[in-house]
C-alpha positions as CSV (number, residue, x, y, z in Angstrom):
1,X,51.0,-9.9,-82.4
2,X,53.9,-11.4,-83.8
3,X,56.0,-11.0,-80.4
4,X,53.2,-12.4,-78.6
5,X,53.1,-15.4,-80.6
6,X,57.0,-16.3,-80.5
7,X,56.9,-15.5,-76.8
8,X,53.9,-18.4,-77.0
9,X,56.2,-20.9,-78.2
10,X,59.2,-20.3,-76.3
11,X,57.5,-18.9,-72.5
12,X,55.9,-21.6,-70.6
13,X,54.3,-19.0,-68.3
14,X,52.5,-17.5,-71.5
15,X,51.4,-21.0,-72.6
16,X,50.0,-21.8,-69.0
17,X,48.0,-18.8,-69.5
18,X,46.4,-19.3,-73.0
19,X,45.2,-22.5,-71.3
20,X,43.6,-21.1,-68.5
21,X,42.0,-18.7,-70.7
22,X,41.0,-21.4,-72.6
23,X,39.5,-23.5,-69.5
24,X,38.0,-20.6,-68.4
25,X,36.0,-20.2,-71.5
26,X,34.2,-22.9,-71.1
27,X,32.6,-21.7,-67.7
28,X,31.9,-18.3,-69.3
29,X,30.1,-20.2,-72.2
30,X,27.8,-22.9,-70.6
31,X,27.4,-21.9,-67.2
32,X,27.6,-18.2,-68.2
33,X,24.5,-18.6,-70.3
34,X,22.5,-20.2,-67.7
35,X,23.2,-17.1,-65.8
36,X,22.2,-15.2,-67.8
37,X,18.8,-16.7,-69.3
38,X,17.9,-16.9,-65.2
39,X,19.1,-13.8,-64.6
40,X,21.0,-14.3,-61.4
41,X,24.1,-12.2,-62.1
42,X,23.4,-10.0,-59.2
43,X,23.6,-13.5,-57.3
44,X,26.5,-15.2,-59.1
45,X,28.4,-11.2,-57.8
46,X,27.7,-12.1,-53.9
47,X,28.8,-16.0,-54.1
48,X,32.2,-15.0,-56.4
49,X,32.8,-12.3,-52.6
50,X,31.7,-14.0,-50.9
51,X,34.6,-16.2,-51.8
52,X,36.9,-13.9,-50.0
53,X,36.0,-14.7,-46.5
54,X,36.9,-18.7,-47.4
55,X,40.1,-17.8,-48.7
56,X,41.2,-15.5,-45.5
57,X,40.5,-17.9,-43.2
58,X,42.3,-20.5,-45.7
59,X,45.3,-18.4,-45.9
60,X,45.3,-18.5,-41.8
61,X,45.1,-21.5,-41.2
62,X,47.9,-22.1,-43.2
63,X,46.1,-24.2,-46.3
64,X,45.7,-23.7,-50.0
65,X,43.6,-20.4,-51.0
66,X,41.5,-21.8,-53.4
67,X,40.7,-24.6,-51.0
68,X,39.2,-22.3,-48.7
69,X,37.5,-21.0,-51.9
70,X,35.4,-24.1,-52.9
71,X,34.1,-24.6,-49.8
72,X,32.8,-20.5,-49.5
73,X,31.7,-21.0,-52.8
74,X,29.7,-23.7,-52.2
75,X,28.4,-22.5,-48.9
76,X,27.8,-19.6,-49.9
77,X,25.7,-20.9,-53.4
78,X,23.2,-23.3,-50.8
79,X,22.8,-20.5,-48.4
80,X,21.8,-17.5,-51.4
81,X,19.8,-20.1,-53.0
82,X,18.4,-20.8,-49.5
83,X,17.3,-17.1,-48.7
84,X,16.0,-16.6,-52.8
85,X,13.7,-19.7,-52.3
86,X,12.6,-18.8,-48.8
87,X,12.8,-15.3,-48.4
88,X,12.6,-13.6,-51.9
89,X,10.9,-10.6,-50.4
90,X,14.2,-9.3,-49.1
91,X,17.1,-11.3,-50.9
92,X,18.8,-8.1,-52.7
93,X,19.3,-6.6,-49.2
94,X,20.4,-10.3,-47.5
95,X,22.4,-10.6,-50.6
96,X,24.3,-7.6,-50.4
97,X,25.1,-8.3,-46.1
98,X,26.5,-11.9,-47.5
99,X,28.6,-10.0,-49.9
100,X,29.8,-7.7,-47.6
101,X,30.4,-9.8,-44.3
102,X,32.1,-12.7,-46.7
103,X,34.7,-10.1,-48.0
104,X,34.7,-8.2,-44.5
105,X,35.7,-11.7,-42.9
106,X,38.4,-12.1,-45.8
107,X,40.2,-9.0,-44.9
108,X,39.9,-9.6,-41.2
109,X,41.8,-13.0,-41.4
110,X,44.0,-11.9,-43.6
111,X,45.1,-9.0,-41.7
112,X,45.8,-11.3,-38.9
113,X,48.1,-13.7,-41.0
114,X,51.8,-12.6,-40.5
115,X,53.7,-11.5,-43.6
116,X,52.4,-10.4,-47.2
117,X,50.9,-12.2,-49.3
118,X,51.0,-11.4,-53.0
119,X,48.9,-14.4,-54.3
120,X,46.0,-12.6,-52.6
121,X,46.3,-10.0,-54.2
122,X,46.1,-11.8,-57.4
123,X,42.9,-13.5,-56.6
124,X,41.3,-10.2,-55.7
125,X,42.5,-9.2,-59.4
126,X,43.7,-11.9,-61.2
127,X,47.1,-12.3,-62.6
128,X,46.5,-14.7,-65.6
129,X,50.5,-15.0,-66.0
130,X,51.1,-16.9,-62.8
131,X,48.5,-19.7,-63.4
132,X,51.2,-22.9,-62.5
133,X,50.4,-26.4,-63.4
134,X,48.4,-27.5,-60.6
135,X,45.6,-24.7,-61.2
136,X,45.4,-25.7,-64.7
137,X,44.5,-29.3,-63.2
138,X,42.2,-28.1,-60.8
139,X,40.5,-26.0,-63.7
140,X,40.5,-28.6,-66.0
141,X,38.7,-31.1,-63.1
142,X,36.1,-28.5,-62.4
143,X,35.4,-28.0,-65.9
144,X,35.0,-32.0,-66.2
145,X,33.0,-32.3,-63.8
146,X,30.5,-29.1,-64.9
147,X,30.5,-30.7,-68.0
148,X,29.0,-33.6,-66.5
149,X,26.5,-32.4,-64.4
150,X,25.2,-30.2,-67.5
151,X,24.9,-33.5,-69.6
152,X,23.0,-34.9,-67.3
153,X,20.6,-32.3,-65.7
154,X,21.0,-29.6,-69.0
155,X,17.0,-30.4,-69.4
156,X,15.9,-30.0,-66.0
157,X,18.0,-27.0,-65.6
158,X,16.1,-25.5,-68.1
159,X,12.9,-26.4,-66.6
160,X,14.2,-24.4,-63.8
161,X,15.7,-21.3,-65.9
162,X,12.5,-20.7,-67.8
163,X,9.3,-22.4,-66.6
164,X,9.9,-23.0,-62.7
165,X,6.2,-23.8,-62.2
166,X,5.7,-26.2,-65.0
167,X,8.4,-27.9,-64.0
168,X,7.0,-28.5,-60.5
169,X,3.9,-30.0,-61.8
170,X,5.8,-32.2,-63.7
171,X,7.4,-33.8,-61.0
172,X,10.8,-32.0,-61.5
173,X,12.4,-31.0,-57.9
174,X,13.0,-27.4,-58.8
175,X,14.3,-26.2,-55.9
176,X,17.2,-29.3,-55.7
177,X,18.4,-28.5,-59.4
178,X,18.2,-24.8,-58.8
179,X,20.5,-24.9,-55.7
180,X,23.0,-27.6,-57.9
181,X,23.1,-24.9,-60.3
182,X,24.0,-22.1,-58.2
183,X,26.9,-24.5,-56.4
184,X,28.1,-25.5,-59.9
185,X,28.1,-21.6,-60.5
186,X,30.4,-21.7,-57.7
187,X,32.2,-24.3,-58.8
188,X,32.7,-21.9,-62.1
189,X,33.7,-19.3,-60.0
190,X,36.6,-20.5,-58.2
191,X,38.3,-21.5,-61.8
192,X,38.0,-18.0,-63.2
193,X,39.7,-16.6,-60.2
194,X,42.8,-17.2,-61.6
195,X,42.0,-15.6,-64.9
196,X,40.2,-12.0,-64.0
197,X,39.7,-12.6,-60.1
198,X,37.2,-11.9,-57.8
199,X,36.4,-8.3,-58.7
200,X,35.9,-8.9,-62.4
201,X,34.9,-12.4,-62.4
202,X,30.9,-11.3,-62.8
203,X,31.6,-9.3,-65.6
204,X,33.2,-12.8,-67.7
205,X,30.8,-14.9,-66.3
206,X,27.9,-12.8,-68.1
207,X,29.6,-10.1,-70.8
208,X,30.6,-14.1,-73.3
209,X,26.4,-15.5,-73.1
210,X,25.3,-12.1,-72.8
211,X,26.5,-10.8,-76.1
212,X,25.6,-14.3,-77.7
213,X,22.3,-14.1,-76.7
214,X,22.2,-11.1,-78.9
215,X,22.5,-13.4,-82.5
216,X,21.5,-17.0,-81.1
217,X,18.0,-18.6,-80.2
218,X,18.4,-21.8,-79.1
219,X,20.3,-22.5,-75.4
220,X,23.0,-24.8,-76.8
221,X,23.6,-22.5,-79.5
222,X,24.2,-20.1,-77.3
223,X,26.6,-21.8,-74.9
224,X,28.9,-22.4,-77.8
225,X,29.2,-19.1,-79.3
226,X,30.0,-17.8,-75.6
227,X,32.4,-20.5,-75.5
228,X,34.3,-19.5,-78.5
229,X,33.5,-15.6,-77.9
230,X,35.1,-15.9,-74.1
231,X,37.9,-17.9,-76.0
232,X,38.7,-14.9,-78.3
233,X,38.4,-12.7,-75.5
234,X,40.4,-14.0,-73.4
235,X,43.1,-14.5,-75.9
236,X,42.7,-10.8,-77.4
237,X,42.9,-9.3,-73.9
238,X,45.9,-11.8,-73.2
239,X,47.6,-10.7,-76.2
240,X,46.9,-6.7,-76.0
241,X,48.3,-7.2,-72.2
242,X,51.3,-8.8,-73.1
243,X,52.3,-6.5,-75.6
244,X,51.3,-3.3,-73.9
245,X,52.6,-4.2,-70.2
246,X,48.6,-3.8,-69.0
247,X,47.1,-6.2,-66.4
248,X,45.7,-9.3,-68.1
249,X,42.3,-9.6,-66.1
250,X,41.1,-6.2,-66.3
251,X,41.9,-6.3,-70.4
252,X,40.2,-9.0,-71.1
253,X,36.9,-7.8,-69.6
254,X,37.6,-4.8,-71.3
255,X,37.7,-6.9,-74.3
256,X,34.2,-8.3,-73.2
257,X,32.7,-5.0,-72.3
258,X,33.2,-3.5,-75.8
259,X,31.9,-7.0,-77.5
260,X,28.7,-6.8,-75.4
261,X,27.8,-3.0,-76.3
262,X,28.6,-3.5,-79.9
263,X,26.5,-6.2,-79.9
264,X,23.8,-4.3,-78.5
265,X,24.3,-0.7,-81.0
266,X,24.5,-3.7,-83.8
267,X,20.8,-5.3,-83.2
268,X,19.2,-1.6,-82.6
269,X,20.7,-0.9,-86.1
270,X,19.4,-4.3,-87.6
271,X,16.2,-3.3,-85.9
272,X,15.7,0.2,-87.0
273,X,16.8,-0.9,-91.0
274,X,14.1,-3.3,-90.2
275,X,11.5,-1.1,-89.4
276,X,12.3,1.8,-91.8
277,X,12.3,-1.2,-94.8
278,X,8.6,-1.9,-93.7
């Protein structure tokens, strides 16, 4: 721990990457939890692959990656949100095509671009250490601009993660917010690319507000213990990877994993002492 903390002060690469893991904490925590109390992980898993198919054809055309990735992951958020409003009856199976064709397409245009490209190899797994300046902006700009649109919709989003119908005779346009919450979602999802990529990016979106839900009652309770929880995370699994020559992305979820069943094995035990007390 003590190398990984002088390499901190002295390695700008290390310092880039404790503030992406930072930034991406805050996606985990407050966007995370929304996931969670909806219960569209299986969802969040086909917008984050579907991802794939914007950055191939990105790559091809000779732009940024993660340009291509917005604009799939925004797509991609209307259209699921589309089909779950419209066609519930048959979204896991429409669902799973989307996921499949979106990273199908990826492969395809990348196949076709000439040369190798490792940076797409990193989105597909993440490679915290080579987070460079201008992804920390972009992260920090999509984390500005969730934090925003929480502010000012977190009560209507609410409306739409736990009383859908209520909220319609209120007035509330349910179906509006819950489509802006699946593109901000998206937005979330192209800013943890860079941390755990595209494979592992459901597992930190959820593991953080899932294993908070497990000690906290109240919503914005919850998204700031899975803000701090993804922080120490992401800065455990950072640490642990440094020092043991392990990939970053796939520790840190580790990390998360283990949280989220101890968690679990700790409020069954808190629930049998309860019941064998009475």
């Amino acid at each position: 721990m003590i190398d990984f903390l002088q390499a901190l002060l002295s390695q700008g690469f290390l310092q880039n990457a404790l503030l992406a893991a930072l930034l991406a904490s805050f996606g985990c925590g407050v966007i995370g939890t929304y996931v969670v109390v909806k219960r569209i992980g299986y969802m969040t898993g086909g917008i984050a692959h579907a991802v794939l198919g914007g950055m191939g054809i990105a790559y091809f055309l000779g732009h940024a990656p993660l340009i291509g990735a917005t604009v799939a992951a925004i797509l991609s958020a209307l259209v699921i949100g589309w089909i779950n409003l419209r066609w519930k009856q048959h979204e896991d199976i429409i669902i799973s095509a989307l996921w499949a064709i979106g990273m199908a397409v990826g492969i395809l245009f990348i196949s076709r671009t000439p040369g190798y490209n490792v940076d797409l190899i990193s989105y597909l797994f993440g490679n915290i250490l080579m987070v460079a300046h201008a992804d920390l902006l972009l992260m920090a700009v999509l984390d500005v601009v969730v934090a925003c649109l929480v502010v000012l919709f977190h009560k209507q989003f609410l409306a739409v993660c736990f009383d859908e119908e209520f909220a319609r005779v209120r007035g509330v346009p349910v179906s509006a917010f819950y489509l802006l919450l699946l593109c901000i979602v998206a937005v979330t999802v192209v800013s943890l690319i860079q941390v755990v990529g595209l494979i592992l990016v459901i597992a930190l979106f959820t593991l953080p507000a899932a294993t908070a839900r497990q000690f906290v009652g109240s919503i914005t309770r919850m998204m700031l213990v899975a803000c701090l929880l993804g922080a120490v995370f992401s800065v455990a699994g950072l640490a642990v990877s440094f020092h043991m020559n392990l990939p970053s992305g796939a520790t840190i979820v580790l990390f998360s994993g283990c949280a989220y069943f101890v968690s679990l094995a700790t409020k069954a035990l808190q629930r049998s002492l309860k019941v064998t007390s009475s």
